[in-house]
C-alpha positions as CSV (number, residue, x, y, z in Angstrom):
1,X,8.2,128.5,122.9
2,X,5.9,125.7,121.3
3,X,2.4,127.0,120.2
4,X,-0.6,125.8,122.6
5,X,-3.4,123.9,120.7
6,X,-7.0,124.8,121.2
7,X,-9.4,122.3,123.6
8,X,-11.1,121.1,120.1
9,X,-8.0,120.8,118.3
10,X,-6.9,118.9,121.7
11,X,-10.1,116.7,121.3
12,X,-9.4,116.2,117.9
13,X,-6.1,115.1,118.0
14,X,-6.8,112.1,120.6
15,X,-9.7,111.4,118.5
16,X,-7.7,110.9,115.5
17,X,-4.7,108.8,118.1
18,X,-7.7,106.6,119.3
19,X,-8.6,105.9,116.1
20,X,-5.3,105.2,114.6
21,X,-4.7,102.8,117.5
22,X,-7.8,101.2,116.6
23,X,-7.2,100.2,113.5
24,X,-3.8,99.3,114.3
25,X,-4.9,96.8,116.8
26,X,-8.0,95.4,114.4
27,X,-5.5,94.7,111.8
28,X,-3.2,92.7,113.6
29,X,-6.3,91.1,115.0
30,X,-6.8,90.1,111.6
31,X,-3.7,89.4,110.8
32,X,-2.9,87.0,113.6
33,X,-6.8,85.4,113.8
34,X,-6.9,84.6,109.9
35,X,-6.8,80.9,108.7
36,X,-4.1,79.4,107.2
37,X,-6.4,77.4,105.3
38,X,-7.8,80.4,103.9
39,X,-4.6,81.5,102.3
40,X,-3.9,80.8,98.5
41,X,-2.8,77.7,97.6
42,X,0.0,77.0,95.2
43,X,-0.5,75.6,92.2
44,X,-1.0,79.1,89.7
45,X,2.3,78.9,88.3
46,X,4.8,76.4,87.6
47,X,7.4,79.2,89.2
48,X,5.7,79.4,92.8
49,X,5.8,75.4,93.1
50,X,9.2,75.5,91.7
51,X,9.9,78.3,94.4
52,X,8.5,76.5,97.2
53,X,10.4,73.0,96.4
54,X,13.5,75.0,97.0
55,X,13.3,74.9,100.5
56,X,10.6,71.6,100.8
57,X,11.6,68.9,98.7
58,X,13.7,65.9,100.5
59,X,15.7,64.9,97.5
60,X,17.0,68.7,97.1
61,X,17.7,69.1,100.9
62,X,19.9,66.1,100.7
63,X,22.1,67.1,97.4
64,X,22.5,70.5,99.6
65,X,23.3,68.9,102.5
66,X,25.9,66.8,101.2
67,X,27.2,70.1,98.7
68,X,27.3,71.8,102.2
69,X,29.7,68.5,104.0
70,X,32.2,68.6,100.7
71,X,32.9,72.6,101.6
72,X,33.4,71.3,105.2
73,X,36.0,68.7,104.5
74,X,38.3,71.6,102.8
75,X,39.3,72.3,105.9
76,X,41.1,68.9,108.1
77,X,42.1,68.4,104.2
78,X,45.2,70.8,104.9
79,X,45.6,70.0,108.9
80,X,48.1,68.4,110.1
81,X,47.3,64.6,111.2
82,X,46.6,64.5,115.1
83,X,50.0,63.5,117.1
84,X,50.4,60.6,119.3
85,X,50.9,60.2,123.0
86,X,52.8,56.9,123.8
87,X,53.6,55.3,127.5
88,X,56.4,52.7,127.6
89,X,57.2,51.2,130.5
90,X,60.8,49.5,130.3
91,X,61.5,46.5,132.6
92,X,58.3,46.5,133.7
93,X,59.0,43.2,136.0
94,X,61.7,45.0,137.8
95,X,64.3,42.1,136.9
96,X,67.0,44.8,137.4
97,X,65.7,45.9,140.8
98,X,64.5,42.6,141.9
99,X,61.7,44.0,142.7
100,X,58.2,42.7,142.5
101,X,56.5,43.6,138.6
102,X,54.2,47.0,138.3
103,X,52.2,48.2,135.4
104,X,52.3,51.9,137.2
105,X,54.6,54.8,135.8
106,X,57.5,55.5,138.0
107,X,57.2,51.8,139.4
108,X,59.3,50.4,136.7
109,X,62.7,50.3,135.5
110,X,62.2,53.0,133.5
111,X,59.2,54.9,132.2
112,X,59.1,56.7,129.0
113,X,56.7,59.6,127.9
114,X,56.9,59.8,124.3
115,X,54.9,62.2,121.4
116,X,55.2,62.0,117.9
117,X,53.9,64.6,115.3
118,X,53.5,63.2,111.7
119,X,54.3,65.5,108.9
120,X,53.3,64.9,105.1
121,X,55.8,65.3,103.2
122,X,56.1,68.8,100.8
123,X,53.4,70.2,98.9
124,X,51.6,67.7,99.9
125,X,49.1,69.7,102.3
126,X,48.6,72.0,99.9
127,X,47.6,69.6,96.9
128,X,44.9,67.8,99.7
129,X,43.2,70.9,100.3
130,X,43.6,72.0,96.4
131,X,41.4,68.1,95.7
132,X,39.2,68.9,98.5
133,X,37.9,72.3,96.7
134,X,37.9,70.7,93.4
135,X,35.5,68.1,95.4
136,X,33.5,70.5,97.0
137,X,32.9,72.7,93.4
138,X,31.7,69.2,91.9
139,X,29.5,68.9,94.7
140,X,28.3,72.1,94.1
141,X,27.7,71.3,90.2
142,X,25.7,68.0,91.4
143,X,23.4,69.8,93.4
144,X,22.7,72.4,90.3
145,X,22.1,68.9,88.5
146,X,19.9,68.0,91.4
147,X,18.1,71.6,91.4
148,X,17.6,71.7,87.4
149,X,15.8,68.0,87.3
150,X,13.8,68.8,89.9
151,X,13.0,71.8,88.4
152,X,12.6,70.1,84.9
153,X,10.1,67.6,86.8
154,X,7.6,70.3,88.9
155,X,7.4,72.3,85.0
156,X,6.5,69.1,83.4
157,X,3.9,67.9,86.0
158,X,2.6,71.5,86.5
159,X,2.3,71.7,82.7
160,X,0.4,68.2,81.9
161,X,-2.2,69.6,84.9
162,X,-2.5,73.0,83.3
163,X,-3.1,70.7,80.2
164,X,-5.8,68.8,81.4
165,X,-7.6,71.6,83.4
166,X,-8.0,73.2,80.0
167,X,-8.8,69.7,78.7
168,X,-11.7,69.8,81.2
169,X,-12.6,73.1,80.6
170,X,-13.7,72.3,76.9
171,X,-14.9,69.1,77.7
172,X,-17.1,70.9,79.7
173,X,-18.0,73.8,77.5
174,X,-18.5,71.0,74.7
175,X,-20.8,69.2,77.5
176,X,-23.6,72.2,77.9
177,X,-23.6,72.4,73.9
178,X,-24.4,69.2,73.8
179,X,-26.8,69.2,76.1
180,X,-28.2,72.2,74.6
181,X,-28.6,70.2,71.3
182,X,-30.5,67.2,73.3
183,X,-32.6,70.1,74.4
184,X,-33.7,70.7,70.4
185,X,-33.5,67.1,69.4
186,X,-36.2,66.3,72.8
187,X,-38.5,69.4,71.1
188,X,-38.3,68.1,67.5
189,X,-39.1,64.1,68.3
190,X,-42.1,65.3,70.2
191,X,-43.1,67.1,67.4
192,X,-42.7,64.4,65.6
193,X,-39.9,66.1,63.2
194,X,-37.1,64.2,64.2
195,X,-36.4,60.1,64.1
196,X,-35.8,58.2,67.6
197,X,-32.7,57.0,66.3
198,X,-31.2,61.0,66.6
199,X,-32.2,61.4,69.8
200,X,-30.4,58.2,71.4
201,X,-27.3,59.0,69.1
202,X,-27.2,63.0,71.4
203,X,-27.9,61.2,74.5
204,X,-24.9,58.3,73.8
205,X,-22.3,61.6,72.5
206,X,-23.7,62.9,75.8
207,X,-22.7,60.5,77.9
208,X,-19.5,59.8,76.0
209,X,-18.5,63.3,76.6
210,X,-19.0,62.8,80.7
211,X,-17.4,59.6,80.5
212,X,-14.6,61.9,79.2
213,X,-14.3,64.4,81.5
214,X,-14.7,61.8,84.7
215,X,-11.4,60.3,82.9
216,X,-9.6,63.6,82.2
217,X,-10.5,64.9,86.5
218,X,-8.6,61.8,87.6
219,X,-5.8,62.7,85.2
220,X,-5.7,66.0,86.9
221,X,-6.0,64.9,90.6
222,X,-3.3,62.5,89.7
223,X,-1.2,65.0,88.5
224,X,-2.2,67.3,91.4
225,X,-0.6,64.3,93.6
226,X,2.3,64.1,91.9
227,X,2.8,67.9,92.3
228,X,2.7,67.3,96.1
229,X,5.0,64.6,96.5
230,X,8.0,66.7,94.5
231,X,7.0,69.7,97.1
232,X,7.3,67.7,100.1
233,X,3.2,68.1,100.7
234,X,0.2,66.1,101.8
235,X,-1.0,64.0,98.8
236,X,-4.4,65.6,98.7
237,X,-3.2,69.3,99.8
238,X,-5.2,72.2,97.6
239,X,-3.4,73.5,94.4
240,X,-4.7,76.5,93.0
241,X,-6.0,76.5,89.4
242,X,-3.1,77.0,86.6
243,X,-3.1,80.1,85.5
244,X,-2.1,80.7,81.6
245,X,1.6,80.7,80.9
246,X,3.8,83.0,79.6
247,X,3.9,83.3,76.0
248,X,6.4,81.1,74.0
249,X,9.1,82.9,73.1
250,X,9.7,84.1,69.8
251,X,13.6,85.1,69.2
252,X,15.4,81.6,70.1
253,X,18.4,81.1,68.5
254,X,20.0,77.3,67.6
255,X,23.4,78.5,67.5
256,X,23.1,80.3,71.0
257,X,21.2,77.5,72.5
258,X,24.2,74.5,71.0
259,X,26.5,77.2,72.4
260,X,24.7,77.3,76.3
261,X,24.4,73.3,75.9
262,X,28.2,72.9,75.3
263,X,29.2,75.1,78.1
264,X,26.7,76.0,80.9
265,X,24.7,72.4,80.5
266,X,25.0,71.2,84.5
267,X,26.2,67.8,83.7
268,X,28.8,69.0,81.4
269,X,29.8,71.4,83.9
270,X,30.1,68.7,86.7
271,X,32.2,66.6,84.3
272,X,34.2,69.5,83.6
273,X,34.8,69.9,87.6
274,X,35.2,66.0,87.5
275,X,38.5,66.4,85.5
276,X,39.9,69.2,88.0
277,X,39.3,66.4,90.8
278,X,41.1,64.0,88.5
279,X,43.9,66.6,87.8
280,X,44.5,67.3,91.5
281,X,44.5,63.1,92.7
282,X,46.9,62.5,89.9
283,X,49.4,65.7,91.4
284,X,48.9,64.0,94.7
285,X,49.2,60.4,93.5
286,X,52.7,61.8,91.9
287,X,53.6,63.5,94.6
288,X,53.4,60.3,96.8
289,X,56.8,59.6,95.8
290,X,58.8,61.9,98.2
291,X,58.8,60.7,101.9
292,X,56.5,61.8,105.2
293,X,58.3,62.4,107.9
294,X,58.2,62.4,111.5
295,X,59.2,64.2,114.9
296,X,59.3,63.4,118.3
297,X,59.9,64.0,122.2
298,X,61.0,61.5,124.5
299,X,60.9,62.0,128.0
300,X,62.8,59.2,130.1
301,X,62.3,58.8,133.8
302,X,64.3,56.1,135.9
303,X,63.6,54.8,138.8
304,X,66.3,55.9,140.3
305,X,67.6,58.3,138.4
306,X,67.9,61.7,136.5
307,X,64.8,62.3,133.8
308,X,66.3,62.2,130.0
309,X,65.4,64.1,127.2
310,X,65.3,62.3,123.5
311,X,64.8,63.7,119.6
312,X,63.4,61.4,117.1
313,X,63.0,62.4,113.9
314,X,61.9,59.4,111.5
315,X,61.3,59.4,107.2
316,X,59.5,57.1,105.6
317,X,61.3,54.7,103.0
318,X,59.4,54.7,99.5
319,X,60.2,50.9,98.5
320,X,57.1,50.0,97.3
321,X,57.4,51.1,93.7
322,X,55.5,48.8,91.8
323,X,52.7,50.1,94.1
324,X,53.0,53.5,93.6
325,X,53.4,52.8,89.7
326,X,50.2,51.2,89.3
327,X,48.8,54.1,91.8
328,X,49.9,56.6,89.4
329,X,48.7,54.8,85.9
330,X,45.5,54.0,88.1
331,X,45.3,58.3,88.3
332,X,46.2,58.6,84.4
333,X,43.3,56.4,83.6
334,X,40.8,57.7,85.7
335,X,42.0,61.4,84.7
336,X,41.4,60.1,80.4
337,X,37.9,58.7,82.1
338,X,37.0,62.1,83.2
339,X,37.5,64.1,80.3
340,X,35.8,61.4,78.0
341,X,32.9,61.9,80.4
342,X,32.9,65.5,79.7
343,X,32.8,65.2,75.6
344,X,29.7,62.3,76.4
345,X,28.3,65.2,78.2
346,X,28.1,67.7,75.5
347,X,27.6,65.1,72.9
348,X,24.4,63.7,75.0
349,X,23.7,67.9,76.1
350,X,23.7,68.7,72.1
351,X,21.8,65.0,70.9
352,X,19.0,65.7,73.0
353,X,18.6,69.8,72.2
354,X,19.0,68.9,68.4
355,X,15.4,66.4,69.8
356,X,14.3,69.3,71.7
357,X,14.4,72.2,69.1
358,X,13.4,70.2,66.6
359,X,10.2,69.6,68.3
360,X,9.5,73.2,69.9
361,X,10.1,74.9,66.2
362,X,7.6,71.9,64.6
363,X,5.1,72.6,67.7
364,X,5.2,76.5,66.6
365,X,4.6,75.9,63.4
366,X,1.9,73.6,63.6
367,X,0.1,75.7,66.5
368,X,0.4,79.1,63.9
369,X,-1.7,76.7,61.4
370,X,-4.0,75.6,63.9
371,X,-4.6,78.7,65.6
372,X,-4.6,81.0,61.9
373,X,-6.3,78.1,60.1
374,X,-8.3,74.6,61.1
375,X,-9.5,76.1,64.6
376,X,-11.3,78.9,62.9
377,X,-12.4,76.6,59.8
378,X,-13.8,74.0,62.2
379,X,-15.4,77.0,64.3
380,X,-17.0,78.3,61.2
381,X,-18.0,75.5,60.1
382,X,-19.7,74.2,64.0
383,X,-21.3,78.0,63.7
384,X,-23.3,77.1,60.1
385,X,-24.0,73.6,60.8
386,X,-26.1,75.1,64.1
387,X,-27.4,77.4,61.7
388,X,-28.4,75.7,59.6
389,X,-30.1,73.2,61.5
390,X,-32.1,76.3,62.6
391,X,-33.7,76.5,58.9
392,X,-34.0,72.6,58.8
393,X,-31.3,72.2,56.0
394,X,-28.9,69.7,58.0
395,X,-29.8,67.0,60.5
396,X,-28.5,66.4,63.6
397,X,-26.0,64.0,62.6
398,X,-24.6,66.9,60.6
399,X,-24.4,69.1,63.8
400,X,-22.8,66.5,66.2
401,X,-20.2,65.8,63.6
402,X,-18.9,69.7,63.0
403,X,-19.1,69.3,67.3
404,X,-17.0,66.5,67.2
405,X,-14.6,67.8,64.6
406,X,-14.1,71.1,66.9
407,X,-13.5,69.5,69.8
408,X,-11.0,67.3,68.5
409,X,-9.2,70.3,66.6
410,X,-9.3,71.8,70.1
411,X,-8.1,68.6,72.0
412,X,-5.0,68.6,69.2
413,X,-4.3,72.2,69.9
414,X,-3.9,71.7,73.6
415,X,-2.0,68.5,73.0
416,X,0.4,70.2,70.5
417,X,0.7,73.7,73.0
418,X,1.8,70.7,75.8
419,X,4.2,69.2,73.7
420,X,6.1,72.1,72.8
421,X,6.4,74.0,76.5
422,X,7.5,70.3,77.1
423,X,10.3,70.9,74.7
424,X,10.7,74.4,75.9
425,X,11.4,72.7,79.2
426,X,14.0,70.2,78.2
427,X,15.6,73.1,76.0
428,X,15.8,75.4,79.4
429,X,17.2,72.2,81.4
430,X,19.8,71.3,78.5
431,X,21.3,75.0,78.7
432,X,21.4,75.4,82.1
433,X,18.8,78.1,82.3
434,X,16.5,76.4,84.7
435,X,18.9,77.7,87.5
């Protein structure tokens, strides 16, 4: 027997069941009333746009699409070809019944129902549907080629607009300390204590510098553009700000990497699936010499008359050798073609990660000196030129130049971080691990 609840625990308990309802309801309320507009855009991370093109970029869809119709054709490549129907209608002007001519069945001397079934001859089936897969795997290896530059493309874009948004971020930070110095230079000249000449040269660094960033947001909002089109967006649809990257890797071996770019590179993989498709036309281009064949069912109906019953088998005569020949050296030639497009695939894979690693190891080295040596120098030094132009030992020009000097050491660091996740990218796409 179930224990009976108390009136207030009774009370309570609906309480708490209204309230739970309640919130239930607001939340879906929410859920379903909130703005799409209002949701984050992309734009963070190169790995959400590369995410989102999956499923939204045209070019992609196609290569899929077309991976997706080479799987299809693996299956009428084994079926047998449709057989024919035939009509014949013998003595159709009724000579021998001296009768008046007819184009209807059974109105004729005699009419014939014939159909024929075409077979290929052995093996040969089985070595169509054998080229078909080989077909359908290079498709597949055409749309990894597909995916990987696409890929390659949305990291490089995304990466030249992190670039510049941090571009703009100093130019903007460098802005306000210029500004700040116009500020001093404005004070001092009113004073007295400080030349004309000095306070034109701030306002021209001044407007230099905006000149700069109106130059460097364009960059951005042309990269932002670009973004869009590979994602299948609206040209002016809202990126989010790029976030910071991951870290570049430390432990990145050349020997692994030649390795992954002989082997798992895409295009040498789709050359390597190029030569199965050569392998299996040559096997069917050989086997080509042995006959197709042919059966069929003939029924014959007089006019006046008992219906017949006829077999028909029927073989094919190979006497075009000379054709078949030059079929089968045509097979042998395009076979040699498609392993020489493998080796030009691994020797193009390896030339361009020998570019590639040569560039991302110079980038880490020279962004360990910058960021361990001239970037704090040239900090140092900006931090005692404002100093001392506190205590009146250095002039202005002195201050705008250790400015400058920073914000060019800065401008180089960026430029040098961009090139080598640039060559961090090519390296990914050359090994295949952009997939």
């Amino acid at each position: 027997m179930k224990p009976r609840l108390s009136p207030l625990a009774n009370h309570l308990a609906r309480r708490s069941a209204f309230a739970l309802i309640f919130a239930i309801c607001l939340g879906s309320a929410n859920a379903f009333g909130q703005d799409p507009a209002a949701a984050p855009a992309l734009g963070a991370s190169a790995l959400s746009l590369i995410e989102f093109a999956r499923q939204s970029n045209p070019g992609f869809a196609a290569a899929r699409a077309e991976a997706a119709a080479a799987h299809e054709r693996t299956t009428p490549a084994g079926a047998l070809p449709d057989p024919t129907f035939e009509l014949e209608l013998m003595d159709a002007t009724n000579t021998m019944n001296k009768r008046s001519a007819s184009l209807l069945p059974g109105q004729v001397g005699q009419t014939r129902y014939r159909i024929t079934q075409p077979l290929p001859g052995w093996g040969k089936r089985e070595l169509a549907v054998k080229a078909a897969v080989a077909q359908a795997t290079q498709a597949d290896a055409m749309e990894d080629i597909a995916w990987v530059e696409l890929a390659a493309r949305i990291e490089t874009l995304w990466l030249r607009y992190y670039a510049a948004d941090r571009e703009l971020a100093h130019g903007r930070e460098a802005l306000a300390l210029l500004q700040g110095l116009e500020d001093i230079s404005l004070a001092r000249y009113k004073l007295g204590l400080l030349p004309q000449q000095a306070v034109l040269r701030m306002q021209r660094e001044i407007t230099s510098q905006r000149l700069a960033l109106v130059e460097i947001e364009q960059r951005r909002k042309g990269l932002a553009t670009g973004l869009n089109g590979l994602l299948g967006r609206a040209h002016d649809a809202p990126l989010a700000l790029p976030l910071d990257p991951e870290p570049l890797p430390e432990g990145l071996e050349a020997s692994a990497l030649f390795q992954a770019a002989s082997s798992a590179n895409p295009e040498v993989i789709a050359a390597a699936n190029g030569i199965e498709v050569a392998r299996a036309e040559r096997e069917r281009t050989y086997r080509d010499r042995l006959p197709d064949f042919a059966v069929g069912l003939t029924n014959n109906r007089p006019y006046e008359g008992k219906a017949s019953w006829d077999v028909m088998f029927e073989v094919m005569i190979p006497l075009q050798q000379s054709s078949r020949r030059a079929k089968e050296r045509e097979a042998e030639y395009l076979l040699m073609a498609a392993e020489a497009r493998r080796e030009d695939a691994r020797a193009r894979a390896t030339g361009e990660l020998g570019k590639a690693w040569s560039t991302y190891t110079q980038g880490r080295e020279t962004l360990r000196l910058l960021d361990h040596t001239l970037l704090p120098q040239a900090q140092a030094t900006r931090d005692a030129s404002r100093a001392a132009l506190s205590s009146g030992t250095v002039d202005f020009d002195s201050v705008i130049e250790a400015d400058r000097q920073l914000i060019d050491i800065r401008t180089r660091r960026l430029l040098t971080e961009l090139d080598t996740r640039l060559a961090l990218t090519e390296i990914k796409k050359l090994t295949g691990e952009s997939q």
